[in-house]
N, C-alpha and C positions, 0 to 999 in steps of 0.2 A: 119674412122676405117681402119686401115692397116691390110688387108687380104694376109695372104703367105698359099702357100703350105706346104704340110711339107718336100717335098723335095728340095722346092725355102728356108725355113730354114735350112736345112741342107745343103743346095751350101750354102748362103751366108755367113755361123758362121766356115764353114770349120768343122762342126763335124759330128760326129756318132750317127747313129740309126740301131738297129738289127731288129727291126722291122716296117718296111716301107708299106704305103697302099697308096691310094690315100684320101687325107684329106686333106680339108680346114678351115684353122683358122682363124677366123672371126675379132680378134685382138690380141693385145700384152699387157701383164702388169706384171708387177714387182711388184702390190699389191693387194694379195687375197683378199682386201676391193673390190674392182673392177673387179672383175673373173666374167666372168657368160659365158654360154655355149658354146663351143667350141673356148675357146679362149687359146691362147698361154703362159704358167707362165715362166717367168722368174726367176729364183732362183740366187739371189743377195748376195754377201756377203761383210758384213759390219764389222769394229769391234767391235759391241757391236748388230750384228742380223748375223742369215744366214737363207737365203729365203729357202734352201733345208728342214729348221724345217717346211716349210708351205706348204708343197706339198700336203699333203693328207688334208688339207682345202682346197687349187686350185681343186682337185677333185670333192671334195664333192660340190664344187660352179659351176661343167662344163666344167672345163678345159679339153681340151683333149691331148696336149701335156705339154711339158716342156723341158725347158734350162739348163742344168745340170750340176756342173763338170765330169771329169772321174770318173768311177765307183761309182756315186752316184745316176745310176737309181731305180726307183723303178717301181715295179705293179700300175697295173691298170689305167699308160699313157702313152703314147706315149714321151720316155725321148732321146731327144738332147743332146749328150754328148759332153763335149767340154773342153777343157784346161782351161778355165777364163770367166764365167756369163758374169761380166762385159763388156768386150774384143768381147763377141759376141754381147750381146746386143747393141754394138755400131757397129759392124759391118751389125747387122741387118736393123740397122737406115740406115749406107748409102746406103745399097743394094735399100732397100726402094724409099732413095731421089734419086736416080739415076732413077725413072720411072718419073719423072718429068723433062721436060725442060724447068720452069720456072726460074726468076731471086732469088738469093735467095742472101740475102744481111745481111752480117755478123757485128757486132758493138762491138766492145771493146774500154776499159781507162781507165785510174784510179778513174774518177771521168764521168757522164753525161750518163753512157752506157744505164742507164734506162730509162732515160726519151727521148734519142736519139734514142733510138729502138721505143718510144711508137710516136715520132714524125714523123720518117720516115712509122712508119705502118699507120698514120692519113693522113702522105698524097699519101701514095701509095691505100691507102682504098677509094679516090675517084675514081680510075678508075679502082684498081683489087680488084677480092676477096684475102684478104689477111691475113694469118697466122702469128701469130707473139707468141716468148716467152712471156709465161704466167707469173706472178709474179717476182721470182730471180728464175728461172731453168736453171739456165745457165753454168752449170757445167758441169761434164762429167758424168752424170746420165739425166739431165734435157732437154741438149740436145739433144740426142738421143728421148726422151718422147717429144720432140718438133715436129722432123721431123715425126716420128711413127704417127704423131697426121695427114701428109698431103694426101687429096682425090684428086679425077682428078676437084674437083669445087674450088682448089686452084688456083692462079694465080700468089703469090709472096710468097716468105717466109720473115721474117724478127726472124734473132734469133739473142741474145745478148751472149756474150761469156766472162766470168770470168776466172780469172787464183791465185793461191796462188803459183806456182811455174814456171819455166823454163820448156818448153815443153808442158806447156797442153793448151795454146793455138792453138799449132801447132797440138795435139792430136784432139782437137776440131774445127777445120779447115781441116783437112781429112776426117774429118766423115762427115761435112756439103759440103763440096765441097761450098764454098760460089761463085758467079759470080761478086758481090760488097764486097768489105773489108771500111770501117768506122773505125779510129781510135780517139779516141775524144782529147783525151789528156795524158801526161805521170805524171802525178804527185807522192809522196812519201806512197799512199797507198799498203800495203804489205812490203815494204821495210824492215821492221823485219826480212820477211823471204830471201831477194833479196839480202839485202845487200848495194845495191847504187839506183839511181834514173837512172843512166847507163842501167844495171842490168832489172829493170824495162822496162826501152823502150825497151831491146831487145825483154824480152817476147812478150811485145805486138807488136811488130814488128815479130812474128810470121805469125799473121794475114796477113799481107801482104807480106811476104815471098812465103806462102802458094797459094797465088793468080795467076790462068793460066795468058795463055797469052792474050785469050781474056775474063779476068774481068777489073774491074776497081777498082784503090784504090781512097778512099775521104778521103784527108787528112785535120788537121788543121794547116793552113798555119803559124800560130801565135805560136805554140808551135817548138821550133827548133827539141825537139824529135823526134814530129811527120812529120816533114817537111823532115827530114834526109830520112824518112823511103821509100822516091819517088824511091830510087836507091837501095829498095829491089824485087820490082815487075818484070818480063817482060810483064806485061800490062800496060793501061795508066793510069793515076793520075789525077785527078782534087782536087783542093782545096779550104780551103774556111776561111776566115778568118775577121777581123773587121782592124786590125790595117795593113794589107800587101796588097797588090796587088793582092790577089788571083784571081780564078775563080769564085768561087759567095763570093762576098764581099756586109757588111753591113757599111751601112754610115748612118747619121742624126739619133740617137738613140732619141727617144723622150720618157723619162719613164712619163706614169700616174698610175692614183691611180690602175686601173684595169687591167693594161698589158705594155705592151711596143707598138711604133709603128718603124719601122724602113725602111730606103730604101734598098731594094738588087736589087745590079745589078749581074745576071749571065749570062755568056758569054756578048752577045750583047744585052741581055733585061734588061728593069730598071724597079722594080716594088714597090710598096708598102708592105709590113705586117704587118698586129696586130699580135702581140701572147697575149693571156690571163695567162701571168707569170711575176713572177718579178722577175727579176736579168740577167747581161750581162749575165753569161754563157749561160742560157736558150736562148739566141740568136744564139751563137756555134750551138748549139745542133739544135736548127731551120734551118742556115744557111747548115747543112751537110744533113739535112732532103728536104731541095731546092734542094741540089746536087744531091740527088738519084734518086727525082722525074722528074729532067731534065732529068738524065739519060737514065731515062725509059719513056721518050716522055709523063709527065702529064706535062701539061700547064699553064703558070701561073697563071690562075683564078684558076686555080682546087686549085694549092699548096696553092694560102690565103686560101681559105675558109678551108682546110685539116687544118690549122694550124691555121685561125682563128676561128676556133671550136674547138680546142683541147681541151681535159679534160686529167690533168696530173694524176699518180698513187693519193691514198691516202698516207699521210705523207710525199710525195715529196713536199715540198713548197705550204700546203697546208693550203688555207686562213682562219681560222676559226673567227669568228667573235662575240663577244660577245655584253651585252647591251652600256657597254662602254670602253672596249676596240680591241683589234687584236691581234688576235697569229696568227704566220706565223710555224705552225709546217711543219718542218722539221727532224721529228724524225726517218723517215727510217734507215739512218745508217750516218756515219760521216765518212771523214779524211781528212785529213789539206786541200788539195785543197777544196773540197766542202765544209767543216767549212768555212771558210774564203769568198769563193762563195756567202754566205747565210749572212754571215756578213755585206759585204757590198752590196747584194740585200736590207736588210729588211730597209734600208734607201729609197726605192722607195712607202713604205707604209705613209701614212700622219700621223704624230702622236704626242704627247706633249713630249715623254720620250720616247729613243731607252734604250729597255730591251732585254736583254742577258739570257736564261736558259738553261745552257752546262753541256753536260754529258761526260766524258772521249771519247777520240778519242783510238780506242784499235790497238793492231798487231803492235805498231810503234818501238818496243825494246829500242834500245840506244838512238833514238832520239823523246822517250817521252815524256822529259822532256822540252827541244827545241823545240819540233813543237807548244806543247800547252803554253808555254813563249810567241811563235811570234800570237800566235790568242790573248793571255792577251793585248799585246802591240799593237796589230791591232784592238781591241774593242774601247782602246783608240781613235786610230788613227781615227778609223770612229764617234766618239763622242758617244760614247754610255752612258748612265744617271749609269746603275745597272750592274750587271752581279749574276746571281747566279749558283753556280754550284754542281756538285752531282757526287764524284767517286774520286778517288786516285789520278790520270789523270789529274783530270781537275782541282785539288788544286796549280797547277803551272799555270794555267789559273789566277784565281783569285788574287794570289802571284805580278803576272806581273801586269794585269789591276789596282791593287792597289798602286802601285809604280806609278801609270801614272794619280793617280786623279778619278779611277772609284769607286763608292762603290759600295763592294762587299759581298757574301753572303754565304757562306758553306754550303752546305746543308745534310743532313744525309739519305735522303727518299728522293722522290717523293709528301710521304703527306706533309713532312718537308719544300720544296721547295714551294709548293703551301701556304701552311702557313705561311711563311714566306714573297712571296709576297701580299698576304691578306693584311697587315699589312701597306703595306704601298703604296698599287694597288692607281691610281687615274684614273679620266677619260683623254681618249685620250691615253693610252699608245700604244705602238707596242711592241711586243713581239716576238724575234727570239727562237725558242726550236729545240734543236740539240746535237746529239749521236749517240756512235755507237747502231749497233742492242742490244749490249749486256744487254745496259743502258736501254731500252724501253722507251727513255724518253717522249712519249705520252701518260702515267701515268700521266703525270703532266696537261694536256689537259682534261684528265678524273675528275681527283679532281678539277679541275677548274670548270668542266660541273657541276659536284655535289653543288658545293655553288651556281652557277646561281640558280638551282633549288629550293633551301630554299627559 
């Protein structure tokens, strides 16, 4: 719980209050769901809410102050007047994270940022207490609800940081004050709104822009975007990569049915890892989570067992297992880089038939058409048996795979989908499911659960 004064609110949002006592707020929140007694409301505005309509619910649930614009106080709280809700509430976060002098270790990229946030907190969690982004809050709302969340029995942070335009990484990189920056990779997601894959590395080359002199950035040695990005920091850089010379590099990849095992050597130490995941990148994403925990002086036993225990999000490459065949859902979200990720991961599952169930890849504008062409042609490429697909998007998917010898399957639904492979399901398949959020293609896992149950 993040306790302020009400005068430590008013230093740090830079606003106004007429009336001033000595009061303590016990925490912060931005949803009257979650108000209870002398806690701090924040009054958010959105374009389709504005939090100053829930003020007198904050009340009636305890609140004793609130975060306000100008001239929108009212009776019966104590009202924080300030130019921009928003703008405070994020400034409140860093006032906040400044009573802390822990490491706080920041993760962005077009593709891996989640599962690299949940691998570096698994192995920073064997020897700190450690706070980490909760689901996707990795915005310039979620953010701030990250740090607001740290007590003095924290030890590390770990927050993941998203961007759809130029500058909000660097907006969310002020407010975190991060000590480590993690960049995982630059790939074509967002580029609708960017414009080029250019474009892109800059933003995320915020993150490391933003880094003092004494942080550290972990870069991926194998991606030239991110490798560029060594000569934005004045701090040091370690890297880490499979195919380059890095700082912790993986060598002798050995995929089984259950995980990967591979050698890394960092700095001067050579050690073993399992991860319990299938697919190279989920290596990246291990190998930048070695880097951290070197960082911060955890030792290589600690990092396998942090990593060979890990449990990933649900939906991220998540193994579902049926009586005779495997779905590898990965329905969280898509874009070309992790489509293709996941493509030629689910060839590490044992199986009679590589099946394909793709939902449109969304936000890619002009080169919608192109990205999901080159996943059609790279299904080929990895031998895939089927492909079925479901959305506008993904009808260039199918178009190309068909040209190349796949058969393929259109799909109108989700039940449509599922119905469809009924029809022609045998034992032994594997099964990759993959989309953006938009598509929810984990529907398709649900009707699936449904027929096991008949």
């Amino acid at each position: 719980m993040a306790q302020f004064t009400l005068q430590e609110v008013v230093e740090a949002t830079h606003g106004s209050c007429q009336l001033q006592q000595e009061l303590t707020l016990l925490d912060v929140s931005t949803d009257t769901r979650t108000i209870e007694k002398d806690y701090l409301f924040v009054a958010l505005k959105g374009d389709t809410f504005d939090g100053h309509d829930f003020i007198k619910i904050a009340i009636e649930k305890g609140a004793t102050a609130a975060i306000v614009e100008k001239g929108r106080a009212v009776d019966g709280i104590f009202c924080v007047e300030v130019e921009n809700t928003l703008v405070a509430y994020q400034e409140l976060a860093r006032y906040h994270r400044r009573r802390f002098d822990i490491p706080v270790v920041a993760i962005t990229g077009s593709s891996g940022k989640t599962t690299t946030k949940d691998m570096v907190a698994a192995v920073l969690a064997t020897q700190f207490n450690v706070l980490k982004t909760e689901k996707n809050f990795n915005n310039e709302i979620g953010l701030p609800k990250t740090l607001l969340k740290l007590t003095a029995d924290h030890e590390a942070c770990v927050v993941e940081m998203g961007m759809r335009g130029l500058g909000q990484i660097e907006e969310l990189a002020l407010i975190a004050e991060p000590t480590i920056g993690i960049v995982t990779n630059v790939g074509t997601s967002h580029i609708e709104l960017l414009g080029s894959q250019g474009a892109i590395a800059e933003a995320k080359g915020e993150l490391i822009r933003c880094l003092g002199k004494d942080s550290i950035a972990i870069l991926n040695e194998d991606d030239p975007y991110v490798k560029a990005m060594s000569q934005l920091t004045e701090g040091k850089t370690i890297t880490y990569g499979i195919e380059s010379n890095a700082t912790v590099i993986a060598s002798q990849l050995r995929y089984k049915k259950d995980g990967i095992k591979f050698t890394c050597k960092c700095y001067d130490e050579v050690f073993d890892i399992f991860l319990p995941m299938i697919g190279t990148h989920n290596v990246y994403d291990a190998l930048a989570a070695i880097g951290a925990g070197r960082v911060l002086g955890i030792s290589s036993t600690k990092i396998k067992k942090g990593l060979g225990d890990f449990v990933g999000t649900p939906m991220r490459q998540e193994i579902v297992t049926f009586d005779d065949i495997v779905v590898l859902n990965d329905a969280y979200n898509a874009n070309p880089s992790s489509m293709a990720e996941s493509i030629k991961a689910l060839g590490q599952l044992e199986g009679k038939r590589k099946i394909a169930m793709l939902g449109d890849m969304l936000e890619l504008g002009e080169y919608t058409e192109k990205e999901h062409r080159e996943i059609g042609k790279l299904l080929a490429d990895e031998g895939y048996d089927i492909v079925f697909t479901f959305g506008e998007a993904a009808a260039y998917i199918a178009k190309e795979a068909k040209q190349y010898g796949v058969t393929v399957y259109r799909c109108d639904s989700h039940l449509d989908m599922a119905n469809e492979y009924c029809d022609v399901r045998e034992k032994g398949d594997v099964i990759l499911l993959k989309g953006s959020r938009g598509l929810r293609m984990e529907r398709v896992v649900e009707e699936l659960k449904e027929r096991e149950a008949l």
